[in-house]
C-alpha positions in Angstrom: -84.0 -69.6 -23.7 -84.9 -72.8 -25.7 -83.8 -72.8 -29.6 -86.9 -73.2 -31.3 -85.5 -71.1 -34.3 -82.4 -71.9 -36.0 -79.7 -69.5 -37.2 -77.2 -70.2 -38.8 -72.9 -68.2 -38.2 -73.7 -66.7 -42.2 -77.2 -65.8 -41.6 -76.6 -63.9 -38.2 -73.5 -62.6 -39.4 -75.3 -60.8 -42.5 -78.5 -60.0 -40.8 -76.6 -57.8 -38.3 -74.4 -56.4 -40.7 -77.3 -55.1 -42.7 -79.0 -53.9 -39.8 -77.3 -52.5 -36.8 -74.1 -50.8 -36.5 -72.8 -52.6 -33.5 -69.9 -54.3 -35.2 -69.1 -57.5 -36.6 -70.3 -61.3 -35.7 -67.2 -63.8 -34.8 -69.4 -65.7 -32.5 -72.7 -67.2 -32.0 -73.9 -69.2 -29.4 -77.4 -71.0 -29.2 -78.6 -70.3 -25.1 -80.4 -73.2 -23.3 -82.1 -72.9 -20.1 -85.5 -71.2 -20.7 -88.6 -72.7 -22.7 -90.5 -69.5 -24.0 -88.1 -67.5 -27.2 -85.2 -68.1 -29.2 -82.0 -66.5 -27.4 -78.2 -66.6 -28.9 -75.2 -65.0 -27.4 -73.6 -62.3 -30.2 -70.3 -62.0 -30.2 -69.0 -59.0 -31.4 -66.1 -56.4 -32.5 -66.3 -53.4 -33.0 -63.2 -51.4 -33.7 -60.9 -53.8 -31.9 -63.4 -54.5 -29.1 -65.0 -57.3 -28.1 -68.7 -57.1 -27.0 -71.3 -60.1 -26.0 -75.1 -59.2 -26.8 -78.2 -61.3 -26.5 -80.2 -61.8 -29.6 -83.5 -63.1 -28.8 -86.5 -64.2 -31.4 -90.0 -64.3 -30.2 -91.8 -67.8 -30.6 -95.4 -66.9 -28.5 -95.5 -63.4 -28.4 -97.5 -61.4 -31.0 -95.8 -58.3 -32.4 -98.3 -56.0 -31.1 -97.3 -57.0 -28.0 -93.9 -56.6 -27.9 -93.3 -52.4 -27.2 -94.6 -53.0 -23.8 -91.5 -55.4 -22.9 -89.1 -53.8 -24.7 -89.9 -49.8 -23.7 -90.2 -51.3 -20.1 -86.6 -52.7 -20.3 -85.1 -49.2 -21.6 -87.3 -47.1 -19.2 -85.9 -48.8 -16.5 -82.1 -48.7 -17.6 -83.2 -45.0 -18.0 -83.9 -45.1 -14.4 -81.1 -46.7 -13.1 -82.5 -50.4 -12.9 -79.9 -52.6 -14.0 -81.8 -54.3 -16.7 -80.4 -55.2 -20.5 -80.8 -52.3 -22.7 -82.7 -52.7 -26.1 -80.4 -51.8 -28.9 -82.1 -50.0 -31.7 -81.0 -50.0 -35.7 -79.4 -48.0 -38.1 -83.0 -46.2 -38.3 -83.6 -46.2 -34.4 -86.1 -48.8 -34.4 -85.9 -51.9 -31.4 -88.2 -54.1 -32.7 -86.8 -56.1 -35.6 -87.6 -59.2 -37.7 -85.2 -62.0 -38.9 -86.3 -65.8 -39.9 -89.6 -64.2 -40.4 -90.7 -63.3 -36.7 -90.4 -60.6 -34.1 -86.2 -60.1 -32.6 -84.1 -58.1 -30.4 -80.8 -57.3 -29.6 -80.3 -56.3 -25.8 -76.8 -55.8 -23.7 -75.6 -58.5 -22.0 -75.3 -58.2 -17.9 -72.4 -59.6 -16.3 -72.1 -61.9 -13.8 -73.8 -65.5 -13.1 -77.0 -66.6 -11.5 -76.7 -67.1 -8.2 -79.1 -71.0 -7.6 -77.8 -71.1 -3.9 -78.4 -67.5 -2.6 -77.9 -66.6 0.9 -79.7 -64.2 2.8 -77.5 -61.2 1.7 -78.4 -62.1 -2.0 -82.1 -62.4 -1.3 -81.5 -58.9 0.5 -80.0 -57.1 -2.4 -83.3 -58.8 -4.6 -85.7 -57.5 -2.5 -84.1 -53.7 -2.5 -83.7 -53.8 -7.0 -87.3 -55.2 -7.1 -88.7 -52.4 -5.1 -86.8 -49.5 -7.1 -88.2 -51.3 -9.9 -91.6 -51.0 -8.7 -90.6 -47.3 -7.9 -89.1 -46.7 -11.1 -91.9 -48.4 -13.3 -94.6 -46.1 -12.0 -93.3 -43.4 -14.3 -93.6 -45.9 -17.5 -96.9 -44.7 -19.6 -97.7 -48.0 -20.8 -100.2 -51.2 -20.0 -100.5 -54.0 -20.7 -101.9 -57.3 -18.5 -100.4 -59.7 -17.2 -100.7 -62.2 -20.0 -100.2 -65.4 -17.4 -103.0 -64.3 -15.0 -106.1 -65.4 -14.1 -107.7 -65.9 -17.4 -105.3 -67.7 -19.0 -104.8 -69.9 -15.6 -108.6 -71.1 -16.5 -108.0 -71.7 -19.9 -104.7 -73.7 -19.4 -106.1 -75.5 -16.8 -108.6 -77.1 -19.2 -105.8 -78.2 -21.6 -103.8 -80.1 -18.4 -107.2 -81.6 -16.9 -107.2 -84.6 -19.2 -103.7 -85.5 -18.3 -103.3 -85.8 -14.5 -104.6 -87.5 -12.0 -107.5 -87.1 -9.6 -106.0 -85.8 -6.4 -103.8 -83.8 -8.9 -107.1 -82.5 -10.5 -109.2 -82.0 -6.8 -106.3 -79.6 -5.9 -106.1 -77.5 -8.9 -109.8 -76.8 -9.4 -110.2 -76.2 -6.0 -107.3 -73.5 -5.7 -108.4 -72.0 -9.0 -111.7 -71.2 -7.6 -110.2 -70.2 -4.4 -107.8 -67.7 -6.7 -111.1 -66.8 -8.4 -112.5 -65.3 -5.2 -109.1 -63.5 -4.2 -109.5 -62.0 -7.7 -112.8 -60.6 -6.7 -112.4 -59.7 -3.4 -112.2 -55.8 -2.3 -108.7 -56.2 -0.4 -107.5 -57.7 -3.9 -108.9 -54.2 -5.7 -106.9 -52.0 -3.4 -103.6 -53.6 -4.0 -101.4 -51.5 -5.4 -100.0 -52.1 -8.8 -97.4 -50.9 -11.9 -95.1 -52.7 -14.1 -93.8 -56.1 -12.7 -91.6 -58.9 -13.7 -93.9 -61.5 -12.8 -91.0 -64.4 -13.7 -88.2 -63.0 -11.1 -86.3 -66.5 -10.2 -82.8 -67.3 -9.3 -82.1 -67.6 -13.0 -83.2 -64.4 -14.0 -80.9 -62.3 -11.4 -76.9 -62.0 -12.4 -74.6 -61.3 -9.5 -71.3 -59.9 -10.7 -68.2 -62.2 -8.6 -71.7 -63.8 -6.9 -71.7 -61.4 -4.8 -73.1 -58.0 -6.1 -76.4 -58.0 -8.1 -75.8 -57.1 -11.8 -78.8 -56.9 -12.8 -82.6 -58.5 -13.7 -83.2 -59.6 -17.5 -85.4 -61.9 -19.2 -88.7 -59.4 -18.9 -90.6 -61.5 -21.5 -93.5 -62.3 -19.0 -93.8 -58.8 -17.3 -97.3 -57.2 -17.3 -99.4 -54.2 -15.6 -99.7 -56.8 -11.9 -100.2 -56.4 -8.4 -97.3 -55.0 -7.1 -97.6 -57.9 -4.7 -97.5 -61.1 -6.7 -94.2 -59.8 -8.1 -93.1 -60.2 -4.4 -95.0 -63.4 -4.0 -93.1 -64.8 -7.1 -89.7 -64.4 -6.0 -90.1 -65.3 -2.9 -91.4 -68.8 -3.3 -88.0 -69.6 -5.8 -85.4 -67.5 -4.1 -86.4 -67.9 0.0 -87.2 -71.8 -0.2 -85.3 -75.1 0.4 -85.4 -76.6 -3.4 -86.1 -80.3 -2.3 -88.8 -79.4 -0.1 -90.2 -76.5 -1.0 -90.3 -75.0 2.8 -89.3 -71.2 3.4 -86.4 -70.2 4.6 -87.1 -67.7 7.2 -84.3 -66.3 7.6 -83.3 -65.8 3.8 -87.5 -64.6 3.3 -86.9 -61.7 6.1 -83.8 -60.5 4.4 -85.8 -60.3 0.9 -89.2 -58.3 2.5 -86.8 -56.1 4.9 -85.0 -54.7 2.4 -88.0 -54.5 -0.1 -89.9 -52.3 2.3 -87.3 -50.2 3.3 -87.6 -49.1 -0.1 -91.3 -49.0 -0.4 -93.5 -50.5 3.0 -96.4 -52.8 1.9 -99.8 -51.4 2.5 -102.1 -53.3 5.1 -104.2 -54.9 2.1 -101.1 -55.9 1.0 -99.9 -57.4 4.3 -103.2 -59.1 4.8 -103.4 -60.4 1.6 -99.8 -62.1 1.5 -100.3 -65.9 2.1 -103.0 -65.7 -0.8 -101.1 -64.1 -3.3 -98.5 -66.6 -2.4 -100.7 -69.3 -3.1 -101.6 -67.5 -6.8 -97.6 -67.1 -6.9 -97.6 -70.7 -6.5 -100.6 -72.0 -8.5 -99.1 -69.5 -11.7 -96.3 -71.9 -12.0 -97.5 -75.1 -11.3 -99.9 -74.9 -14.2 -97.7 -73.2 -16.8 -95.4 -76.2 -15.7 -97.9 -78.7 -16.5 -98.8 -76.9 -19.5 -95.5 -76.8 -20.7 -94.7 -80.5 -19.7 -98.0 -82.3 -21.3 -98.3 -80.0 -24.1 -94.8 -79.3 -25.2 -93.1 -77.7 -28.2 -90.2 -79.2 -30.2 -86.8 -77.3 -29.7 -83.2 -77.6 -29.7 -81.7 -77.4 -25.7 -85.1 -77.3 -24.2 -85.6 -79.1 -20.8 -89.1 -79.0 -19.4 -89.3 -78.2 -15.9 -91.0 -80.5 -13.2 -94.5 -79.3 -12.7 -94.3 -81.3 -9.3 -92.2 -78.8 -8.0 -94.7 -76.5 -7.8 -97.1 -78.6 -6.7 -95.7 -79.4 -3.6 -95.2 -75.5 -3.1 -98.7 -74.8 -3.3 -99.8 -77.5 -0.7 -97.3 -76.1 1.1 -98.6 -72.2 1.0 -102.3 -74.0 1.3 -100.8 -75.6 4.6 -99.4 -72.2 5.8 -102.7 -70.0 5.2 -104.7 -72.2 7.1 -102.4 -72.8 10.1 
């Protein structure tokens, strides 16, 4: 949610004109917060009425892949995940171009991230994420994980050079610990579909912080193990945020009410503490990647790879208790 790309009030204002038919630009606001695309708030009228979308311009992501996140977000509206909806043009098309690369304009959720949830939060998270899982079984498209275990390796070379040596000890180690979970037979039979893969606290709206509006931001989702979707939000939304220690209380709410939806399998069950480590290690190195090897943009604030770190010494701690 970074501005990489600049727009300017007359370029918007003509570019939606020309294209859509949603109404007529008064309003745009550069978002900050994120560190991946380009995102402004649209505001808009439209025969007296005021509307707010998102407009968001790709900076990584190739064109090619771009159906999979998009058709994902409007299969799941279809199904009655609250997710932004992809608005297409005067020629039905979602995908568009402006300043030369890939765009979107989605619906705008109400509400406000909730960044000190409490255990009824956590439980309403747990219950959306597996009707998503439900729901995304039904979408006919693939496409991997693009922040998995191949690009973990791959990163991990471009950070190496930077850190330090217990820094480094850690992080090869885990990796090849991750490696073998990757291969193992309990890993094969976990069940997967469609998943978020980036589910934090700032990617959850809660309408009058109290009732969950909806999940957004889907610009890292991939064909994943149903599980690591889990693992993800549950080392950001059931954790102290100085310490990085679970909050049990707040992690019961979130697996309860996911499995009352849909129960984890044994693999899955058995497998948890690993999967939270990968959870854990994910982040840590796309944290690092992002803070030694950073991009120039308007708004954008790196987050603290040591964060993470801690987290995964943590979850190392915990499996081997």
């Amino acid at each position: 949610m970074a501005v990489y790309t600049t727009i300017t009030f007359e370029e918007a204002k003509n570019w939606l004109s020309q294209t859509f038919e949603l109404g007529h630009l008064t309003h745009l606001t550069g978002i900050s917060g994120g560190i991946e695309n380009t995102n402004y708030f649209l505001d808009v009228t439209h025969e007296n009425h005021s509307c707010q979308y998102v407009l968001t311009i790709f900076e990584r992501l190739e064109r090619a892949q771009l159906p999979f996140y998009l058709n994902l977000m409007a299969h799941l509206s279809a199904h009655d995940i609250k997710v932004p909806t992809p608005y297409p043009n005067r020629n039905g098309v979602i995908l568009q171009s402006l300043a030369n690369k890939p765009a979107v304009i989605v619906s705008k959720l109400e509400g406000s991230a909730r960044l000190d949830p409490l255990p009824d939060h956590c439980s309403q998270v747990g219950e959306m994420l597996a009707k998503m899982h439900i729901a995304g079984k039904s979408y006919p498209n693939t496409q991997d994980n693009l922040r998995s275990l191949s690009w973990w390796k791959s990163a991990t070379q471009e950070v190496l050079p930077f850190i330090d040596a217990p820094k480094k000890d850690l992080l090869i180690s885990e990796l090849k610990a991750q490696e073998q979970f990757f291969d193992s037979l309990a890993f094969s039979r976990l069940p997967s579909g469609a998943c978020h893969c980036d589910l934090f606290r700032d990617n959850v709206l809660f309408k009058d912080n109290e009732e969950l509006s909806g999940f957004f931001d889907f610009y890292f989702a991939g064909t994943d193990k149903w599980l690591f979707d889990i693992a993800v939000t549950a080392n950001d939304w059931c954790i102290d945020l100085e310490t990085g220690v679970f909050d049990l209380t707040r992690l019961q709410a979130l697996l309860q009410s996911y499995e009352e939806v849909r129960p984890l399998t044994r693999d899955e069950k058995s497998s948890w503490h690993m999967m939270l480590r990968a959870a854990a290690l994910r982040f840590w190195i796309s944290r690092l990647w992002d803070f030694y090897i950073p991009r120039n943009a308007q708004l954008l604030t790196p987050h603290d790879p040591n964060h993470f770190e801690t987290i995964i010494r943590l979850r190392i701690k915990d499996d081997t208790n």
